[in-house]
PALUM-329398 format. One record per residue (C-alpha): z, y, x; residue in three letters. Coordinates in Angstrom, 1 decimal. Each point is the difference from the previous one (the first is absolute). Example, Ala and Ser with C-alpha at 12.3 -4.5 7.8 and 13.67 -1.06 7.14 Angstrom:
@pz = 7.8&py = -4.5&px = 12.3&code = ALA
@pz = -0.7&py = 3.4&px = 1.4&code = SER
This chain:
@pz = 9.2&py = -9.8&px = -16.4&code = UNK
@pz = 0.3&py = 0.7&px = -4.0&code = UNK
@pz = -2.9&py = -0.3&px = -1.7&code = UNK
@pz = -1.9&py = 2.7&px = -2.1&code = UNK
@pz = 1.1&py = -0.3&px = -3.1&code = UNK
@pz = -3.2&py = 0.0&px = -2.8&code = UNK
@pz = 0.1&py = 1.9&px = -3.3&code = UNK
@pz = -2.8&py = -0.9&px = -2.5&code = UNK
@pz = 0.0&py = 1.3&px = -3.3&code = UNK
@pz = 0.3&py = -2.9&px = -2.6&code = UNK
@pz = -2.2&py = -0.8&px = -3.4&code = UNK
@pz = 2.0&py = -1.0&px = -2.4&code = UNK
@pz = 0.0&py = -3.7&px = -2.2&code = UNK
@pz = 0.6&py = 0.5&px = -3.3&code = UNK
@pz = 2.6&py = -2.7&px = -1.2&code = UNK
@pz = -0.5&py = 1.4&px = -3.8&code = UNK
@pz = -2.0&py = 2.9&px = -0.3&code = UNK
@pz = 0.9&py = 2.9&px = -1.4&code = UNK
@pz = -1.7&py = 3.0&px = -1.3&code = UNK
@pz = -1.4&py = 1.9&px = 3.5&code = UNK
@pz = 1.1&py = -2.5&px = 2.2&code = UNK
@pz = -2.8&py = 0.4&px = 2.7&code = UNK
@pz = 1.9&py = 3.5&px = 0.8&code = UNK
@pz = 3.2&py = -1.2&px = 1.9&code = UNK
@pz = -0.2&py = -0.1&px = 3.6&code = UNK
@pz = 2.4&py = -1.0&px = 2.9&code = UNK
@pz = -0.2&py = 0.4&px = 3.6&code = UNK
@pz = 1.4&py = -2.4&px = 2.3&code = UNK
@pz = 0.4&py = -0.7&px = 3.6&code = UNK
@pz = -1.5&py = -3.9&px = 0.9&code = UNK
@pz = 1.4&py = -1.0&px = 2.9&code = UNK
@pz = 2.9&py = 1.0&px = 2.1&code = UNK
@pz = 2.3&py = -1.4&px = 2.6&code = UNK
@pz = 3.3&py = -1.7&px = -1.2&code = UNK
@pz = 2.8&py = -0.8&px = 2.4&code = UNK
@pz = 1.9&py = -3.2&px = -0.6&code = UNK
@pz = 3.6&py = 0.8&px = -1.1&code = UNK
@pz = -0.3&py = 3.3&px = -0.5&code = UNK
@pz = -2.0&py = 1.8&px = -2.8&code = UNK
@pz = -3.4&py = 1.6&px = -1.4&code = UNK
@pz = -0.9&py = 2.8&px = -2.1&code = UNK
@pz = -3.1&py = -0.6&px = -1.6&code = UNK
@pz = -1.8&py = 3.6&px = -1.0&code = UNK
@pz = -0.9&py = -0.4&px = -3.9&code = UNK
@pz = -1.5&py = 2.8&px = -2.5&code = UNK
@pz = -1.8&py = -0.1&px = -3.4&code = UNK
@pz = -0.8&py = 2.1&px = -2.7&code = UNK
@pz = -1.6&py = 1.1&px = -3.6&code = UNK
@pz = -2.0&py = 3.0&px = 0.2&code = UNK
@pz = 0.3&py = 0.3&px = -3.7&code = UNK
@pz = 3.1&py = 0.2&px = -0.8&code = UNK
@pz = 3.4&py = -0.1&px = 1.6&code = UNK
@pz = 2.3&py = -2.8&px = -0.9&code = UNK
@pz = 3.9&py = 0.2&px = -0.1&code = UNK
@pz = 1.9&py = -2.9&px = 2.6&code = UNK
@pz = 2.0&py = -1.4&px = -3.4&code = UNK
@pz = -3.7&py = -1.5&px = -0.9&code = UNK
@pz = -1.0&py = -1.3&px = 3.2&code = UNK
@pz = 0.8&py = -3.1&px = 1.7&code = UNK
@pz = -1.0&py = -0.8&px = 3.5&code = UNK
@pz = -0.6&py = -3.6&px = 1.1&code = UNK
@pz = -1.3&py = -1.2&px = 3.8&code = UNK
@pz = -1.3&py = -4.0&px = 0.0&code = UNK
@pz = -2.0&py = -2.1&px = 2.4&code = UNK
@pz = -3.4&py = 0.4&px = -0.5&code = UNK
@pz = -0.5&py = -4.0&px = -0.2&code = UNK
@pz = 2.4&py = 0.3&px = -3.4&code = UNK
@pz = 0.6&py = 3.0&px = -2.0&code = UNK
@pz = 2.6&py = -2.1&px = -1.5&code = UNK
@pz = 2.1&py = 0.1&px = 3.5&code = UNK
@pz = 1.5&py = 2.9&px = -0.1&code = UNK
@pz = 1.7&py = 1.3&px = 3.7&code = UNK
@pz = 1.5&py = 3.5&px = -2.4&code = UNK
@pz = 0.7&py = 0.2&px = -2.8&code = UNK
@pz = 3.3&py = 2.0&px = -1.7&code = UNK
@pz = 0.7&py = -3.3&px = -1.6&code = UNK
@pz = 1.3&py = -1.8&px = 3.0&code = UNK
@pz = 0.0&py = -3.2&px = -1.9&code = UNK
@pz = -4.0&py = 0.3&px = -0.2&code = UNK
@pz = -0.3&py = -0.2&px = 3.6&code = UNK
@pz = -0.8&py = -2.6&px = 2.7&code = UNK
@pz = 3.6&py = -1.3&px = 1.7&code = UNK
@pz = -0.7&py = 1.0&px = 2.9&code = UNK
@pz = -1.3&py = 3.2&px = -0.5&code = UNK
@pz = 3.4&py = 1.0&px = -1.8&code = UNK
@pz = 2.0&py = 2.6&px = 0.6&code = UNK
@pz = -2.3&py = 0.5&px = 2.9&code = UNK
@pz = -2.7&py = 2.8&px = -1.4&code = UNK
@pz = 1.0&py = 3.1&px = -1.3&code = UNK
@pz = -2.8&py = 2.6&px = -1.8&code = UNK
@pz = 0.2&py = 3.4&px = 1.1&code = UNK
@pz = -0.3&py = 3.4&px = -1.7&code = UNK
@pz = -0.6&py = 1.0&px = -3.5&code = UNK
@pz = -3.3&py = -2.2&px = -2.0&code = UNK
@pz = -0.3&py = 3.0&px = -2.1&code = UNK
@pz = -0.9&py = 1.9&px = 3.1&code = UNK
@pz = -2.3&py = -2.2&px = 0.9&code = UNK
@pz = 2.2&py = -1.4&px = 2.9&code = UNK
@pz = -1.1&py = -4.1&px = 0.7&code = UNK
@pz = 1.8&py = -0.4&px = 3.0&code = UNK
@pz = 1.3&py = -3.2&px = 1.3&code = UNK
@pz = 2.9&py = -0.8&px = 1.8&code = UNK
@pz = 0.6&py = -3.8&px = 1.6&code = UNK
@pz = 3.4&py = -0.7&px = 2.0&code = UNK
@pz = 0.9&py = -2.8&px = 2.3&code = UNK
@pz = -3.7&py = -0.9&px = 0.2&code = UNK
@pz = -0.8&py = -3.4&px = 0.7&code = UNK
@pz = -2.8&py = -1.4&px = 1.8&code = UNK
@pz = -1.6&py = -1.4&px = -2.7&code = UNK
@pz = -0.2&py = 3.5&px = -2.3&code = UNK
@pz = -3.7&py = 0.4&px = 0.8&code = UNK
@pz = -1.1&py = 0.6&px = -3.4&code = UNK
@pz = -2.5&py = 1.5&px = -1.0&code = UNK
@pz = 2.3&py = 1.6&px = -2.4&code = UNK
@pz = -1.6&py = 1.9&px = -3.1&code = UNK
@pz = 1.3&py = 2.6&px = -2.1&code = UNK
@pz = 0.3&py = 0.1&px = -4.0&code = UNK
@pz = 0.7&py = 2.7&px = -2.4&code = UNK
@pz = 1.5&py = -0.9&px = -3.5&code = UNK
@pz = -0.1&py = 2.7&px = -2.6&code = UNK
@pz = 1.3&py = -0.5&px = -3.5&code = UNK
@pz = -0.8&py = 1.2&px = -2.8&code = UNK
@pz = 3.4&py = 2.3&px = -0.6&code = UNK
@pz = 2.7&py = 0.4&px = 2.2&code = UNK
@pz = 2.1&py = -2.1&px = -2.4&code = UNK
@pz = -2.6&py = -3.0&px = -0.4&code = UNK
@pz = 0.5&py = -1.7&px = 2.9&code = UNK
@pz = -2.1&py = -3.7&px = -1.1&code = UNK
@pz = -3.7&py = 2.3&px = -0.7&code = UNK
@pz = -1.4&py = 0.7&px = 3.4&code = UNK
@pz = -3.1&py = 0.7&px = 1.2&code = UNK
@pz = -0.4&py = -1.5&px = 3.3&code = UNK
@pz = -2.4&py = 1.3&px = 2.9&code = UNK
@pz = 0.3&py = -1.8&px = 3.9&code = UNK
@pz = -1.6&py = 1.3&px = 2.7&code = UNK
@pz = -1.2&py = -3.4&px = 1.8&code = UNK
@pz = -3.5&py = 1.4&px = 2.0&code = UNK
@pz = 2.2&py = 1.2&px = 2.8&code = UNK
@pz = 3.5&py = -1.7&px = 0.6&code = UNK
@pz = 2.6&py = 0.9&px = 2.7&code = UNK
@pz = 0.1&py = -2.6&px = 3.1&code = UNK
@pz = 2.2&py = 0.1&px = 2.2&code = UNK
@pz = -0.1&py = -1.2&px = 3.8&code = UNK
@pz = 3.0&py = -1.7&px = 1.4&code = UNK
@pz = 1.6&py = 1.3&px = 3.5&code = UNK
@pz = 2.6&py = -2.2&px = 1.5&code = UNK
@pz = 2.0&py = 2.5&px = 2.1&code = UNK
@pz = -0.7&py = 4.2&px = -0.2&code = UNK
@pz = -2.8&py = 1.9&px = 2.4&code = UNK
@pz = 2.3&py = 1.6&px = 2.8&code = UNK
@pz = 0.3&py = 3.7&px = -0.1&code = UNK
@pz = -2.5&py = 2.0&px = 2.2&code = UNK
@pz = 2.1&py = 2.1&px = 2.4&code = UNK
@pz = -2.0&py = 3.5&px = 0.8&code = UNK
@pz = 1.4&py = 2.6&px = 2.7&code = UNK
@pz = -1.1&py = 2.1&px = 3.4&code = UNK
@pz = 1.6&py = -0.3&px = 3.1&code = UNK
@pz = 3.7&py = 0.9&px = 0.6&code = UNK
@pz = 0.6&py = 2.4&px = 2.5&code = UNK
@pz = 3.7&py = 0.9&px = 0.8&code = UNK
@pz = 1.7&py = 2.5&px = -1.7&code = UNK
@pz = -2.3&py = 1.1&px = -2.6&code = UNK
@pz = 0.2&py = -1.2&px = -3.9&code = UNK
@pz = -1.5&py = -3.2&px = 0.1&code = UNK
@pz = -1.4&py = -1.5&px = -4.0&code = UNK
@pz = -1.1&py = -4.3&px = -0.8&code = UNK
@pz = -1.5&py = -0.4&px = -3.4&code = UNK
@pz = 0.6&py = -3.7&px = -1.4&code = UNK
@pz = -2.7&py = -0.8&px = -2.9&code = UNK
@pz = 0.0&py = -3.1&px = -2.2&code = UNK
@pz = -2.8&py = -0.1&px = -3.0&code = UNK
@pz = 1.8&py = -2.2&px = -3.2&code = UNK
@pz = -1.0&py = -0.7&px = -3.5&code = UNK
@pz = 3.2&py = 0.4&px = -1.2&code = UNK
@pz = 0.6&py = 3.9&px = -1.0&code = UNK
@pz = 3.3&py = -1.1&px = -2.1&code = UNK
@pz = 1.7&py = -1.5&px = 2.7&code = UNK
@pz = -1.7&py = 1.7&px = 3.5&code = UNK
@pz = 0.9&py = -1.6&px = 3.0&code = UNK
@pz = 3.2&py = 1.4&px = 1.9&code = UNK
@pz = -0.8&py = 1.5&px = 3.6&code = UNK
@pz = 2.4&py = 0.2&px = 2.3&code = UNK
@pz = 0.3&py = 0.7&px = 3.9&code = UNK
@pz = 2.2&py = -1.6&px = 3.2&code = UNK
@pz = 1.0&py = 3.3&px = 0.9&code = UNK
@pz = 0.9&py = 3.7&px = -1.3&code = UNK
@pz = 1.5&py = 0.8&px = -3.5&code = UNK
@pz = -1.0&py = 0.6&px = -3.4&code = UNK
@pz = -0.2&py = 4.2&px = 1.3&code = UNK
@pz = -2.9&py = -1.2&px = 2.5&code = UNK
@pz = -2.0&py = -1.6&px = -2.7&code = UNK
@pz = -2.4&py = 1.3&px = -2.5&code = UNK
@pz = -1.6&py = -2.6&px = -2.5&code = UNK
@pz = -3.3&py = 0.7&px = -2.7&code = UNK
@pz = -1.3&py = -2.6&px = -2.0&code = UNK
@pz = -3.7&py = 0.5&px = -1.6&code = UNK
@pz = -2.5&py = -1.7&px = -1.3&code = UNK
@pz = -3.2&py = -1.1&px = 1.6&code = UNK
@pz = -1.9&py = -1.0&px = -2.4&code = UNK
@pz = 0.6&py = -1.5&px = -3.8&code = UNK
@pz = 2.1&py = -3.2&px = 0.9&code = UNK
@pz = 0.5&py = 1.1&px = 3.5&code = UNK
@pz = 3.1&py = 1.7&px = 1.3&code = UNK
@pz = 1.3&py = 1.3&px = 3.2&code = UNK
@pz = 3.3&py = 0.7&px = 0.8&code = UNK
@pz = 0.5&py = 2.0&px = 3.6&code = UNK
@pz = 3.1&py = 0.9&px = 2.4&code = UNK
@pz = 0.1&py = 2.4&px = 2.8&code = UNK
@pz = 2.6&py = 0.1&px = 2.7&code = UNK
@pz = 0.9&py = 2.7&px = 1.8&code = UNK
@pz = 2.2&py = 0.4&px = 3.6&code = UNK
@pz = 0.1&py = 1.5&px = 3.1&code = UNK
@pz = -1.0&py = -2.5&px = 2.7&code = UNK
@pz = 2.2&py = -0.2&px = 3.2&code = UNK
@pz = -0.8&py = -1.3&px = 3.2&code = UNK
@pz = 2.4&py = -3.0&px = -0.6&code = UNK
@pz = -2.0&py = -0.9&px = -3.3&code = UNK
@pz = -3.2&py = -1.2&px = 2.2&code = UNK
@pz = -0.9&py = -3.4&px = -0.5&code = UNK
@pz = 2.5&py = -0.4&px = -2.7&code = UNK
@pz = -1.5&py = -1.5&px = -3.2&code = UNK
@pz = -0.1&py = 1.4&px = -3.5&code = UNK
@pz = -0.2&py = -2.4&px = -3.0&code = UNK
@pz = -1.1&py = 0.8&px = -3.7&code = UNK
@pz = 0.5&py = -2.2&px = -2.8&code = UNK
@pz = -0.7&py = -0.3&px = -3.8&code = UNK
@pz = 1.7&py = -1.7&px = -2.1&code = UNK
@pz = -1.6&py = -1.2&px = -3.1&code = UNK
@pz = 0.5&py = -0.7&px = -3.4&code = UNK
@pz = 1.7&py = -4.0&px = 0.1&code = UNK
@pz = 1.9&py = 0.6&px = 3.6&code = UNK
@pz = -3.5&py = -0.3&px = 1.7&code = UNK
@pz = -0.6&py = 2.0&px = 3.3&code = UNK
@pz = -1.8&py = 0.8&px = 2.7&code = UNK
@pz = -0.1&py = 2.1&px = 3.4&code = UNK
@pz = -1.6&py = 1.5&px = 2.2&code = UNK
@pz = 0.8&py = 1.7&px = 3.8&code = UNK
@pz = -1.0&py = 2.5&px = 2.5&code = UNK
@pz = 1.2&py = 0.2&px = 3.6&code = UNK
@pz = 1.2&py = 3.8&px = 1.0&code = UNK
@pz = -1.9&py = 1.0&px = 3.0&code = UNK
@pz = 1.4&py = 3.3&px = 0.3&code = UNK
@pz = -1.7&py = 2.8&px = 2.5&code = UNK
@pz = 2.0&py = 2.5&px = 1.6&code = UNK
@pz = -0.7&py = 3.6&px = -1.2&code = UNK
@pz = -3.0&py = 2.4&px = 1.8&code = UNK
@pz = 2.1&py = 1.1&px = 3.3&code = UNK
@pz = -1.8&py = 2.8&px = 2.1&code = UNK
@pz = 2.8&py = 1.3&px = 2.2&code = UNK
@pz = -1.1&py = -1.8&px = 2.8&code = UNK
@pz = -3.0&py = 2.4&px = -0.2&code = UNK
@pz = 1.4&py = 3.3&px = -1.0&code = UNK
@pz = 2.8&py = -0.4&px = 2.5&code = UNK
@pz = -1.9&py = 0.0&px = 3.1&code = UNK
@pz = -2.6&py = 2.2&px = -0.8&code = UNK
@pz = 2.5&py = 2.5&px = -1.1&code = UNK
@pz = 1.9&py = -0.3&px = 3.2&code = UNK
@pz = -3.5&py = 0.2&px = 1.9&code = UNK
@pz = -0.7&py = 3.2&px = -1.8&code = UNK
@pz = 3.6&py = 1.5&px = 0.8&code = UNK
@pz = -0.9&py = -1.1&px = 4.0&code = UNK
@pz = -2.9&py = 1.9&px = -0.2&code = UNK
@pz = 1.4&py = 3.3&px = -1.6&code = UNK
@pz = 3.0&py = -0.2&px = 2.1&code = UNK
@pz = -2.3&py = -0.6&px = 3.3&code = UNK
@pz = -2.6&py = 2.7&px = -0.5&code = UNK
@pz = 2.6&py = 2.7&px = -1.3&code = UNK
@pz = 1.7&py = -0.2&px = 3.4&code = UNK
@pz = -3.7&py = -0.3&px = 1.6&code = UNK
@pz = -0.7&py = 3.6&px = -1.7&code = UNK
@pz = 3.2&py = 1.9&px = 1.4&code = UNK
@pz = -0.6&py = -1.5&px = 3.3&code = UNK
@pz = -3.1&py = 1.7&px = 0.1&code = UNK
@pz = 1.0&py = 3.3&px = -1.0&code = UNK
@pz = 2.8&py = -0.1&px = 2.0&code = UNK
@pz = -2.1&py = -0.6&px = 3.7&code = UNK
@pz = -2.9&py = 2.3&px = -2.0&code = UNK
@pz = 2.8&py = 2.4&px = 0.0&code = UNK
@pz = 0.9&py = -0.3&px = 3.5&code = UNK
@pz = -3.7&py = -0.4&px = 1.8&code = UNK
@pz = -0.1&py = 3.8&px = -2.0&code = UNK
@pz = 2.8&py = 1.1&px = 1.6&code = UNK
@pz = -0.5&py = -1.0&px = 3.8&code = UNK
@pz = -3.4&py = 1.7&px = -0.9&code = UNK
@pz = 1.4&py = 3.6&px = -0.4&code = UNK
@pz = 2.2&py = -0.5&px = 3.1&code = UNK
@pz = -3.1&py = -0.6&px = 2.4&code = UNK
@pz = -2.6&py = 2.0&px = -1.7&code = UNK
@pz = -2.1&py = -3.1&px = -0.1&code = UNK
């Protein structure tokens, strides 16, 4: 299964201090489950209660915490590692306070930790003055999977006739490119999907099917599969065991013919006995007796 991501709040190193440096913060998840070949998004926010600075003067920078110097992102391309190029993207808007990291094609050896820097020059024109803060207490790590969890299958038992629903889950820890469900039977009109997030570096993405179940579909299987981000999938199955639907004719049926017996039998016992009570009154007033 995934692992729970961990979010620590960082302290910040001061590469040169500037005036009310001890005031940034930056929140960071430090761990989280990578698959090889596909991607990550690493969960990344900072910020300066004091004031609010525009993107133009900030530059954002993630580097191996063994090297500051190694950078894995940096909008200079030419700054960073070979084989971390063209391979890491940063996501959302610094001047919003947005961190976030994004690593495709992930390769078994991306472990990290991976650390975060903020650059901030002094105007949005100077771009060789920068002050220089990186968040090192608390770096991203990331845990290599070989091949994707399979999706959990959740659903009651079919019984024929009646709408029938399989949910197909699959957790991921990549939001930008979320893991494509699909099903061995049914069209896109049967399916419903949601995708949510569990926790901060955690994502869920969930299909539901829904037929009606026929007495021919028992023992017939039904496969889901995701596909994720780098060709990667995986499957999982149920076997259709479907039940036939509540039948209580055989009840009603003879009971109500019972009941019908009965009305029938003791109406024709009632006129029989008026009719001879009839005639025994009758043969009375002929004898006087």
């Amino acid at each position: 299964r995934l692992n729970t991501p961990k979010e620590m709040i960082t302290k910040v190193t001061i590469l040169s201090p500037p005036v009310d440096a001890e005031e940034w913060k930056a929140s960071v998840v430090s761990s989280m489950d990578a698959l090889v070949d596909s991607c990550v998004v690493v969960p990344c926010s900072f910020s300066h209660p004091k004031e609010t600075l525009p993107t133009a003067r900030l530059r954002g920078l993630w580097h191996l915490k063994k090297d500051r110097d190694q950078l894995i992102y940096s909008a200079d391309e030419t700054r960073v590692l070979e084989n971390f190029r063209g391979r890491t993207q940063l996501l959302g808007e610094l001047g919003k306070g947005n961190c976030s990291l994004k690593i495709t094609n992930i390769k078994s050896h991306d472990n990290g930790p991976f650390c975060f820097r903020i650059e901030l020059a002094r105007t949005e024109t100077d771009t060789q003055t920068k002050d220089k803060f990186s968040f090192v207490e608390d770096c991203v790590t990331l845990d290599m999977m070989s091949e994707p969890n399979a999706p959990s299958l959740t659903h009651k038992d079919p019984i024929q006739g009646r709408p029938f629903t399989i949910t197909c889950s699959v957790m991921h820890t990549c939001p930008t490119n979320k893991p494509e469900i699909t099903w061995s039977r049914g069209s896109a009109d049967d399916v419903t999907e949601s995708h949510r997030e569990i926790q901060r570096g955690l994502w869920e993405i969930s299909s539901v099917l829904t037929f009606i179940p026929a007495e021919k579909d028992s023992h017939q299987d039904v496969t889901c599969t995701a596909l994720f981000q780098g060709r990667i999938t995986s499957s999982s199955k149920m076997t259709l065991y479907v039940r036939r639907s509540e039948n209580y004719n055989y009840i009603i049926i003879p009971v109500v013919v019972a009941l019908g017996s009965a009305a029938i039998f003791g109406g024709l016992c009632f006129l029989m006995v008026k009719k001879y009570k009839k005639r025994i009154e009758e043969l009375q007033r002929q004898d006087g007796t």
